[in-house]
Backbone as numpy.savetxt, mean C-alpha at the origin, in Angstrom:
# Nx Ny Nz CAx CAy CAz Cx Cy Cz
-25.96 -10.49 -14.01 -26.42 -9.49 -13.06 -27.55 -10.08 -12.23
-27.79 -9.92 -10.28 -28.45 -10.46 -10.20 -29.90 -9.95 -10.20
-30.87 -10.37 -9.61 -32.09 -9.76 -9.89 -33.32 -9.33 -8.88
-32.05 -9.35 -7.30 -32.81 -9.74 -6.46 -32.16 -7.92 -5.76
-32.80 -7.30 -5.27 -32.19 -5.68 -5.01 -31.11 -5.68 -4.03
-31.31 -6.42 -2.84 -29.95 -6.57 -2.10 -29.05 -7.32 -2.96
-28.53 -8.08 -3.52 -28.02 -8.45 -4.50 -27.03 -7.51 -5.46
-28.46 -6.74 -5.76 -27.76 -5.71 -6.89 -26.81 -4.59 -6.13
-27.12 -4.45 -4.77 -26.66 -3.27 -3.97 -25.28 -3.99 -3.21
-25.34 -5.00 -3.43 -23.69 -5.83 -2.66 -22.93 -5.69 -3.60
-23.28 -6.31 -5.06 -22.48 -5.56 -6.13 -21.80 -4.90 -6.65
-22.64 -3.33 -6.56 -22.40 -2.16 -6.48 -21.25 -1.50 -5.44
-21.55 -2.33 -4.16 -20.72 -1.93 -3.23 -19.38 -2.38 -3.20
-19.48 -3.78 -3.43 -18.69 -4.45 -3.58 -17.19 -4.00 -4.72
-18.04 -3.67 -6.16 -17.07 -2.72 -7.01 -16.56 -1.43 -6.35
-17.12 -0.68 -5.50 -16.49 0.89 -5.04 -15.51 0.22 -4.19
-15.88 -0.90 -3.16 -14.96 -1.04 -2.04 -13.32 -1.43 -3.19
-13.33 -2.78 -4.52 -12.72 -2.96 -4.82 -11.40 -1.89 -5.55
-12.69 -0.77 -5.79 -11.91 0.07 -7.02 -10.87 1.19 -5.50
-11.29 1.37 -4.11 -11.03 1.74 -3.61 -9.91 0.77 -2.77
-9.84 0.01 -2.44 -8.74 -1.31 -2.63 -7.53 -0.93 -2.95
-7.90 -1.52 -4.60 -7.19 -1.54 -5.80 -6.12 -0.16 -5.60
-6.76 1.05 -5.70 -6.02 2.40 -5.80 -5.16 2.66 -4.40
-5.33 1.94 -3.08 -4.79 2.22 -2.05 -3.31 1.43 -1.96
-3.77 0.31 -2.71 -2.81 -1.16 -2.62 -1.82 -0.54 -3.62
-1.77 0.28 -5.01 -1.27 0.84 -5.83 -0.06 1.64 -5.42
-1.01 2.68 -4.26 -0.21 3.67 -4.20 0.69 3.49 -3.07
0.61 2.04 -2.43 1.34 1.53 -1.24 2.92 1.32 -2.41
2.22 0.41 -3.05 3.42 -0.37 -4.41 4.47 0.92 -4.45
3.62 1.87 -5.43 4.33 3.19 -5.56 4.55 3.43 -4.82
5.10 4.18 -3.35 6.07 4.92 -2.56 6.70 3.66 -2.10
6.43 2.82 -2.19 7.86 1.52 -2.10 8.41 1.99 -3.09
8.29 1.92 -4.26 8.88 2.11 -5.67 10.00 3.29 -5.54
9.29 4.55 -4.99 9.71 5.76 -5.30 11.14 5.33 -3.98
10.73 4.82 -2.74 11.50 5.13 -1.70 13.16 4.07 -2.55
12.90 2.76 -3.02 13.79 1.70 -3.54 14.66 2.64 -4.72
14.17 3.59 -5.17 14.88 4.38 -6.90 15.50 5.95 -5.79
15.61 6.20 -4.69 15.54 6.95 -3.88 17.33 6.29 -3.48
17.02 5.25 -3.10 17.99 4.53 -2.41 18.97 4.33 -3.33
18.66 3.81 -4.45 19.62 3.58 -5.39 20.21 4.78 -5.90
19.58 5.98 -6.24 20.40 6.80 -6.74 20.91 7.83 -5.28
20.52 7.40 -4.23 21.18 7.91 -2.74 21.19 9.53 -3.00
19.24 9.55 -2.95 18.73 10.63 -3.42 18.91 11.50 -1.49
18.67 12.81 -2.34 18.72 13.52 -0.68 17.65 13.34 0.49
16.23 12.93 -0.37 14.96 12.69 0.68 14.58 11.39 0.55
15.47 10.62 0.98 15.10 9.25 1.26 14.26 9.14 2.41
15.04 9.45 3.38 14.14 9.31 4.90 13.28 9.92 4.97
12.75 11.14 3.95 11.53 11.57 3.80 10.77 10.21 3.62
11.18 9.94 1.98 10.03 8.67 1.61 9.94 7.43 2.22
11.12 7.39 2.91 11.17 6.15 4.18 9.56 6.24 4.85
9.72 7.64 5.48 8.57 7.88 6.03 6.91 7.73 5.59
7.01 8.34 4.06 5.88 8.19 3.60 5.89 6.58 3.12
6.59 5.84 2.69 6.29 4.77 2.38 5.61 3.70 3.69
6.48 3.71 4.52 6.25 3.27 6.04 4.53 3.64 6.38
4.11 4.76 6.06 2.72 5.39 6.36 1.76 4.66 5.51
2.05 4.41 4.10 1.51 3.63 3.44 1.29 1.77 3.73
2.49 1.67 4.13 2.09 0.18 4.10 1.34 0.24 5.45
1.48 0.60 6.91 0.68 0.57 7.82 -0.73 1.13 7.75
-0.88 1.81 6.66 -2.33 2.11 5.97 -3.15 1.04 5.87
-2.09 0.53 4.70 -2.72 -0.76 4.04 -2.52 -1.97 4.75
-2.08 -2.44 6.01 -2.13 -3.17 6.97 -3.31 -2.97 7.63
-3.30 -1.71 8.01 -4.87 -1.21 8.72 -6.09 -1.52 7.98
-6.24 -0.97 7.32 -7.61 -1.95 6.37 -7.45 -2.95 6.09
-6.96 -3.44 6.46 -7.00 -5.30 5.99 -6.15 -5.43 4.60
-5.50 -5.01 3.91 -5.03 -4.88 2.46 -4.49 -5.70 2.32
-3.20 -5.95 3.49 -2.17 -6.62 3.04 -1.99 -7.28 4.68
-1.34 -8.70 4.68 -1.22 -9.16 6.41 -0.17 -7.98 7.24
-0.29 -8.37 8.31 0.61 -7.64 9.52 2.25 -8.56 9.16
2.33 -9.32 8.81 3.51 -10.07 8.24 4.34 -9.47 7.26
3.54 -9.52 6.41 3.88 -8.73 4.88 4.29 -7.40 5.34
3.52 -6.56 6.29 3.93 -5.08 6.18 5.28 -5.01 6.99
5.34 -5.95 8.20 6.83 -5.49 8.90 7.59 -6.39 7.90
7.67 -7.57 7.29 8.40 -7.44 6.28 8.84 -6.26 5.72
8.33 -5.63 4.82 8.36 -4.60 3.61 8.79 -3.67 4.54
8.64 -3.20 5.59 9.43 -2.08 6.22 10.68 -2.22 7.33
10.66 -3.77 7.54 12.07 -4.12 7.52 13.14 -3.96 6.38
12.81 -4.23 5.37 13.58 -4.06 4.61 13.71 -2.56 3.97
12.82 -1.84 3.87 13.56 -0.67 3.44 14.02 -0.28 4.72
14.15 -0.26 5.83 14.85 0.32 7.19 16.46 -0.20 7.04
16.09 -1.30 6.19 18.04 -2.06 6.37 18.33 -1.45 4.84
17.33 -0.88 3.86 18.17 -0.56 2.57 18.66 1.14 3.44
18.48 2.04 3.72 17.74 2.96 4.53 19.04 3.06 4.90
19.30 1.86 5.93 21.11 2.20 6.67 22.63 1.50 6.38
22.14 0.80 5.22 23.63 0.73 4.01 24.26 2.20 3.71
């Protein structure tokens, strides 16, 4: 721990920003998850969770979470699971 007060307060911050991160990046994972088990069982509100998943990863693109690469990746591909 360090011992110097700005120090201790980057820390501090540093853990909320992570733990707030962590839980955003999660719940991106999850509605991928939910929208992919959606698809497979060629549930009735897919294009619902199309939607919410899509909202999520451009979330987490927006804060810096994840690259601008990665996200049109990941929503290219559920758009092509989406219209099988």
């Amino acid at each position: 721990m360090p011992n110097i007060k700005s120090a201790i307060k980057r820390v501090e911050t540093n853990a909320k920003a992570n733990e707030r991160n962590s839980s955003q990046k999660a719940a991106m994972r999850t509605a991928i998850k939910k929208f992919d088990a959606a698809v497979e069982n060629n549930a009735d509100n897919k294009e619902e969770l199309f939607k919410l998943a899509s909202k999520a990863v451009d979330q987490a693109e927006t804060k810096g979470l994840i690259h601008k690469n990665k996200a049109g990746r990941d929503k290219s591909r559920m758009a092509a699971k989406l219209a099988k």
